[in-house]
Backbone bond lengths (Angstrom), bond angles and torsions (degrees), N, CA, C in turn:
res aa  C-N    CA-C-N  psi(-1)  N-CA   C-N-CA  omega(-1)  CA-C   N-CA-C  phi
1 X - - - 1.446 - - 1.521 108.50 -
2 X 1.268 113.10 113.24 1.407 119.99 159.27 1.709 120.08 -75.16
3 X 1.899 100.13 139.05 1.737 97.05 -178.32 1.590 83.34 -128.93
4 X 1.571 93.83 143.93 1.629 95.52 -178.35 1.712 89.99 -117.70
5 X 1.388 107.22 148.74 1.519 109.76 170.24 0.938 113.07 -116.91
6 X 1.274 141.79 123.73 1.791 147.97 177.95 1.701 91.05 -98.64
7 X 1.274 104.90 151.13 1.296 118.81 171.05 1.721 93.15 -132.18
8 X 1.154 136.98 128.03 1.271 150.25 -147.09 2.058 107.05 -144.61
9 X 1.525 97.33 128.42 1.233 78.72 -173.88 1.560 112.50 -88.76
10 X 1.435 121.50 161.07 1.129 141.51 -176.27 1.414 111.17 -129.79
11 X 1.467 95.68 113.81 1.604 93.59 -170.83 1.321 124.68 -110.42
12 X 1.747 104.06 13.48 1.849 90.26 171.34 1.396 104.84 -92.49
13 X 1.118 120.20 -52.30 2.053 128.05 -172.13 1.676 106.49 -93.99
14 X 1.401 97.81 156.66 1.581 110.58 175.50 1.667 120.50 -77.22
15 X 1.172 116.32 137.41 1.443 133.74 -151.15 1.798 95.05 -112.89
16 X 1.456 114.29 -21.27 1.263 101.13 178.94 1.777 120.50 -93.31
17 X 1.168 133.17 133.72 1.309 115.04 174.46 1.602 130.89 -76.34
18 X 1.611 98.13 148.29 1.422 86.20 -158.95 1.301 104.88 -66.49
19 X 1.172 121.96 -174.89 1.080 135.75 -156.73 2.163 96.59 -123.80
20 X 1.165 105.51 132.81 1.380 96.94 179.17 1.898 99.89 -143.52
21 X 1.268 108.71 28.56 1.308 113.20 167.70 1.543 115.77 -119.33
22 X 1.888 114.85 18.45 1.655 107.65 -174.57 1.267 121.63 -50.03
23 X 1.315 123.41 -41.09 1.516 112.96 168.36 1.168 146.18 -25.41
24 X 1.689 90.32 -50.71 1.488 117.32 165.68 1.398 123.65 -47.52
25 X 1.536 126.89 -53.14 1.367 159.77 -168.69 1.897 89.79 -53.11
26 X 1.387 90.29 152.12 1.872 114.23 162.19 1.389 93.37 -88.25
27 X 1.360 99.49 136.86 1.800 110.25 149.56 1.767 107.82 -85.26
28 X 1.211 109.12 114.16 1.635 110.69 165.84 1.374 109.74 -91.44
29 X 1.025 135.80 -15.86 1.320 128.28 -166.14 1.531 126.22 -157.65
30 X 1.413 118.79 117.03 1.609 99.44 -168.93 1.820 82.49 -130.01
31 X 1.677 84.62 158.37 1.879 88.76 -158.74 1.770 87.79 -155.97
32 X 1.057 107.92 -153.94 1.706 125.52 -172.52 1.558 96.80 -159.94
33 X 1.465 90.06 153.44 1.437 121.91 169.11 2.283 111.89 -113.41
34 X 1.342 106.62 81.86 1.410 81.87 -173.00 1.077 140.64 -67.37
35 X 1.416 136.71 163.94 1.381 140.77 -161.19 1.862 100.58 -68.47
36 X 1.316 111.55 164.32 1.356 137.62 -148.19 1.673 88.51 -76.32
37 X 1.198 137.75 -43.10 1.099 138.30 167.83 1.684 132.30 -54.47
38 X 1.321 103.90 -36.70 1.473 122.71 178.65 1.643 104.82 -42.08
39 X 1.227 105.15 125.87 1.615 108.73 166.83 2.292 115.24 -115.50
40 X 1.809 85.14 99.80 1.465 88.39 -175.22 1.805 101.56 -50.11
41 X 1.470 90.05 -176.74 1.543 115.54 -166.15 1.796 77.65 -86.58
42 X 1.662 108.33 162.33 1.513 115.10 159.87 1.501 116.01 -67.44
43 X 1.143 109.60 -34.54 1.712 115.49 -176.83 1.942 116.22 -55.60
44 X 1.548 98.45 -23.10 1.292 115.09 -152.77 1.727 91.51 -52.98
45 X 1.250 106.57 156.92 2.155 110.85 -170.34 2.045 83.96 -70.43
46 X 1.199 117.73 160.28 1.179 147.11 161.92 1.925 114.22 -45.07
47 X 1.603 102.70 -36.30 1.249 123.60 -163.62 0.962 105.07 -97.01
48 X 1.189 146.03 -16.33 1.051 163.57 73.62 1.469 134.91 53.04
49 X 1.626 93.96 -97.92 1.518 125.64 179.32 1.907 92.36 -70.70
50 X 1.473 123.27 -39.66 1.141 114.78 -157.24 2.193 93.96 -75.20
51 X 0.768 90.99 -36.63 1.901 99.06 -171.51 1.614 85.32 -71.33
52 X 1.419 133.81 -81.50 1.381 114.65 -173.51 1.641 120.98 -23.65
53 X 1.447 111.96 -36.49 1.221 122.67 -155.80 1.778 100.13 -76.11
54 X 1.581 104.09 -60.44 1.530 112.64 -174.69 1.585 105.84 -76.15
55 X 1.375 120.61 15.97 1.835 106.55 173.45 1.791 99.72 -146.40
56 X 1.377 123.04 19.57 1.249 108.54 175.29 1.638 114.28 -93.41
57 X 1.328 117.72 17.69 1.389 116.59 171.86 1.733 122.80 -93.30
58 X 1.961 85.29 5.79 1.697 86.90 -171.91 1.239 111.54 -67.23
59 X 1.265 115.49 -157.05 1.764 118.91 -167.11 1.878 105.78 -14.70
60 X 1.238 91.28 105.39 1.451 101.54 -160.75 1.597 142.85 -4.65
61 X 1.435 101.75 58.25 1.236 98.73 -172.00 1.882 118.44 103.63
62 X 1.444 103.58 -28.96 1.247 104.66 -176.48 0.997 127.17 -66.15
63 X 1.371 125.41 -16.34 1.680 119.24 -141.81 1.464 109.58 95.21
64 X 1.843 90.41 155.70 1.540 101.33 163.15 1.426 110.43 -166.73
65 X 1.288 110.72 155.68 1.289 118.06 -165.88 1.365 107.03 -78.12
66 X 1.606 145.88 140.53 1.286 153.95 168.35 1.455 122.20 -101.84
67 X 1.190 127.06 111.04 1.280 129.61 -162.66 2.158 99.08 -121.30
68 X 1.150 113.69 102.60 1.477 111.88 161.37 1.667 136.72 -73.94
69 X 1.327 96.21 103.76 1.973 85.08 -175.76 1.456 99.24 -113.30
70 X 1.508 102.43 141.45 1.692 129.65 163.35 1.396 124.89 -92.73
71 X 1.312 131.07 113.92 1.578 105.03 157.33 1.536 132.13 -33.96
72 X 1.345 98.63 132.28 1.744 98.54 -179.36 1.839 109.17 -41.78
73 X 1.467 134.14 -53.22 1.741 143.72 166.74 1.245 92.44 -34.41
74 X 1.113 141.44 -40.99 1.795 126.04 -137.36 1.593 91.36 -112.24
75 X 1.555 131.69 -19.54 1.701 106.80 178.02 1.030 140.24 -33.56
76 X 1.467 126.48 -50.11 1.206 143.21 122.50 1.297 125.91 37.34
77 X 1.904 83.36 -106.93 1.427 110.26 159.09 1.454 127.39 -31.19
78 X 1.118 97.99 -57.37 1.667 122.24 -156.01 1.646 102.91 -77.51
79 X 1.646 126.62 -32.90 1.000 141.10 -178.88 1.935 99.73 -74.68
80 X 1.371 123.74 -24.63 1.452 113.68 -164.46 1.974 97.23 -120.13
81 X 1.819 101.33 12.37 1.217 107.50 -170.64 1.639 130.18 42.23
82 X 1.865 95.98 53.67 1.566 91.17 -171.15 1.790 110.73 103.37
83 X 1.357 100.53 158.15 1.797 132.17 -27.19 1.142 118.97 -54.26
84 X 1.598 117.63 146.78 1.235 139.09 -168.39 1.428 112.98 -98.31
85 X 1.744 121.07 127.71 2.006 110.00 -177.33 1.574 80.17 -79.36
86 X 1.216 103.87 -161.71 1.980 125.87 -172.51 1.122 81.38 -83.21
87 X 1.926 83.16 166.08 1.468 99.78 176.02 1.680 111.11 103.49
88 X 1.276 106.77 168.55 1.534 118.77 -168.23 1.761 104.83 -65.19
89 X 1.063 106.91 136.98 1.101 93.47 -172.82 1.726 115.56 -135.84
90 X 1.605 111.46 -12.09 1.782 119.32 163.55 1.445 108.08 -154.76
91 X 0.921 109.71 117.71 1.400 104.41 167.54 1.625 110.76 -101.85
92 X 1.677 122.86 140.63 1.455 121.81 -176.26 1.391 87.53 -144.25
93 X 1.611 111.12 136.00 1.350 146.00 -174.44 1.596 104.89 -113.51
94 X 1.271 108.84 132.65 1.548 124.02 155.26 1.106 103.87 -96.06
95 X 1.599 150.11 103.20 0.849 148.91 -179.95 1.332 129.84 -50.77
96 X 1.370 106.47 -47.97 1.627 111.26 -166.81 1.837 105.28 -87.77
97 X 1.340 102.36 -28.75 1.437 97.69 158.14 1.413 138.85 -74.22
98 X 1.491 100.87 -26.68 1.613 107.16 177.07 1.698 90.21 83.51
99 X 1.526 143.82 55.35 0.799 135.95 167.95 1.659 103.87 -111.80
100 X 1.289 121.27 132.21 1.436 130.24 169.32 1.130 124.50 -112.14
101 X 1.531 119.75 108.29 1.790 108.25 -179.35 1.411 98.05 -121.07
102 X 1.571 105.45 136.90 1.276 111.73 -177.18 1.594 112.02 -124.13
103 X 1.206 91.04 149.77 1.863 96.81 -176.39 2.032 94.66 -117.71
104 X 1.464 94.05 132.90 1.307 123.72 -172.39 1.369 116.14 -100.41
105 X 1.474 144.51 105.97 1.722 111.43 157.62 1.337 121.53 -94.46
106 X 1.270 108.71 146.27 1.694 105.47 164.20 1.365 91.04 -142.16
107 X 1.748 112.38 156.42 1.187 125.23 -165.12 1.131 117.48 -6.63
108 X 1.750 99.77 81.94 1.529 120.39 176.59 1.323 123.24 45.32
109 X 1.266 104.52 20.71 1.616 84.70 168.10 1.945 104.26 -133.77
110 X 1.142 120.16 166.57 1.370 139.37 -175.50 1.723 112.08 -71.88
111 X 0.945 107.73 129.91 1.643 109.98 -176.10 1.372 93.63 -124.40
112 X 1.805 143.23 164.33 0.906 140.42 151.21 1.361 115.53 -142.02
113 X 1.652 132.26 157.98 1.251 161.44 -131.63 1.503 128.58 -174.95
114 X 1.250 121.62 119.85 0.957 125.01 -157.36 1.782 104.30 -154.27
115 X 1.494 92.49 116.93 1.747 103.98 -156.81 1.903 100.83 -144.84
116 X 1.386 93.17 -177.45 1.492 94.61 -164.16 1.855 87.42 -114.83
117 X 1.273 129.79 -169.79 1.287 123.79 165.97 1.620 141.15 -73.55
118 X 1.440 99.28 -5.66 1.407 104.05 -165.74 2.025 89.33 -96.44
119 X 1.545 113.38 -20.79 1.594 140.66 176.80 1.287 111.34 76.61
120 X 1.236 89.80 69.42 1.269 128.16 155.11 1.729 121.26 -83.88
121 X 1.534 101.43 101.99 1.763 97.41 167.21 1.693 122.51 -35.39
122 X 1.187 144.33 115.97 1.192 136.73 -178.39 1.636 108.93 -136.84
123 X 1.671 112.34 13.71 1.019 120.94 169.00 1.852 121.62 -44.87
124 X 1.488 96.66 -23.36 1.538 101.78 -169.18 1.785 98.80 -104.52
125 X 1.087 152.70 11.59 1.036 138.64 -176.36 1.439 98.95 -115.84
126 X 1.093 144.32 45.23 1.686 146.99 142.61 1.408 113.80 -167.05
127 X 1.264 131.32 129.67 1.660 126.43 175.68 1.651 112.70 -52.36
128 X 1.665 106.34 -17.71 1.681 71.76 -178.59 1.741 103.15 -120.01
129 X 1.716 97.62 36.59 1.597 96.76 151.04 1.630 109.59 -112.25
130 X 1.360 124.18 3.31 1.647 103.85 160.78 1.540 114.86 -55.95
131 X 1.467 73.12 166.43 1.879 100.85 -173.55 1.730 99.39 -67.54
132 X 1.554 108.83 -47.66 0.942 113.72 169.85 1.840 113.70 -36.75
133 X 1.011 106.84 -80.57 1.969 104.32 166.67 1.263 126.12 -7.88
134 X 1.854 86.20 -47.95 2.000 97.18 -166.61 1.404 85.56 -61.40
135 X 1.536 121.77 -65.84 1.738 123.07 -126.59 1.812 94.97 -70.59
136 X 1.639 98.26 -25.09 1.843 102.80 -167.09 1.250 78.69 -64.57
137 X 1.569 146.54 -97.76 1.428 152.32 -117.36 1.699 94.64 -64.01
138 X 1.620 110.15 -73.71 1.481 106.96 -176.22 1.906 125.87 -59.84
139 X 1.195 108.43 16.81 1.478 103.70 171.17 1.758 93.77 -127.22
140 X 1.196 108.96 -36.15 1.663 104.76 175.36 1.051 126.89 -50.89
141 X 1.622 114.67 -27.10 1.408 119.82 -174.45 1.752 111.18 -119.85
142 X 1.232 90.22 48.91 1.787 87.10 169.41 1.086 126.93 -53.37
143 X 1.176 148.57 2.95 1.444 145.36 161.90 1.750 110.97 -86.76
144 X 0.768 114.20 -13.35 1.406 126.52 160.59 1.702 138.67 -100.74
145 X 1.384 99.23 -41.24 1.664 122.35 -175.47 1.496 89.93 -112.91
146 X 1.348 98.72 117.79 1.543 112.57 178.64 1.628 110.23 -128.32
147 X 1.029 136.76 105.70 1.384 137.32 175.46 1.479 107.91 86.32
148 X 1.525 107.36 41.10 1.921 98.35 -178.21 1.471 118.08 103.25
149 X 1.750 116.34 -36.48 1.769 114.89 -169.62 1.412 99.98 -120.05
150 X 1.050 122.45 163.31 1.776 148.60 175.64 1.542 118.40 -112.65
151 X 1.195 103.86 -15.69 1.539 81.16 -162.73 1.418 108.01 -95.53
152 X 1.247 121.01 -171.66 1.537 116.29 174.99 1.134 121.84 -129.84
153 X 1.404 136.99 128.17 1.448 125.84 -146.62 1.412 107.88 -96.55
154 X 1.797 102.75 125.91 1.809 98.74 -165.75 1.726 104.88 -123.24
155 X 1.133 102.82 -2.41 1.502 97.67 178.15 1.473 123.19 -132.24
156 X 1.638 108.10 165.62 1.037 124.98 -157.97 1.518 129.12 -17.26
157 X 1.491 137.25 -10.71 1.155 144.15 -167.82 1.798 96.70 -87.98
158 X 1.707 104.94 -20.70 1.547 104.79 178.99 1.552 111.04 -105.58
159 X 1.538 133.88 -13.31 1.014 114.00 174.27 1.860 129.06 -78.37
């Protein structure tokens, strides 16, 4: 007997589970989101300018700090961007908002989530926290987002 699993996107609520072990997690990467005013360089990557663009209205306009955590299992992974076993697989924080979006795998494929800290779904209270958002940005930019994640791992957990 063959079982086939579709993973199908769903674009009003978050598909990834929250995550209630961040503590636990490595930070690989801490970065910024700049304020609504900031004018990047022209050179800046596409992927870039487009993510500055859809998240610089957080904490009003100011900016916000970006903090990336991995499960300790997934460094690995996460260091060769994939393939990913199930399970949690990035968690990324806006700090000053308290925004959490998490990327999930299950049978290989990418789920995403997007919650506040207490985990709370909040996928629906701004267009560019739908799920929809996630799947447009991380499949739009395949030269960057490879197997579900974007970011690129720059600190100490990789040297």
């Amino acid at each position: 007997m063959l079982i086939l699993i579709f993973v199908t996107h769903s674009w009003g609520t978050s598909q990834a589970t929250f995550p209630k072990n961040i503590k636990s997690m490595v930070l690989v990467k801490e970065s910024v989101i700049p304020g609504k005013d900031v004018v990047l360089p022209k050179e800046t990557p596409m992927f870039l300018q487009e993510t500055v663009k859809m998240y610089n209205w957080i904490n009003n306009g100011q900016g916000t700090k970006l903090n990336i955590f991995i499960p300790q299992n997934k460094l690995t992974q996460y260091k060769k961007h994939g393939p990913y076993s199930d399970g949690i697989t990035a968690v990324a924080i806006y700090e000053d908002q308290d925004i959490i979006f998490v990327t999930e795998h299950i049978a290989g494929q990418p789920l995403y989530g997007i919650y506040n800290r207490k985990g709370k779904d909040i996928s629906g209270t701004h267009p560019s926290l739908s799920i929809d958002a996630c799947y447009r940005c991380h499949e739009g930019y395949a030269d960057i987002c490879k197997n579900g994640t974007c970011a690129v791992p720059i600190i100490g957990a990789f040297k």
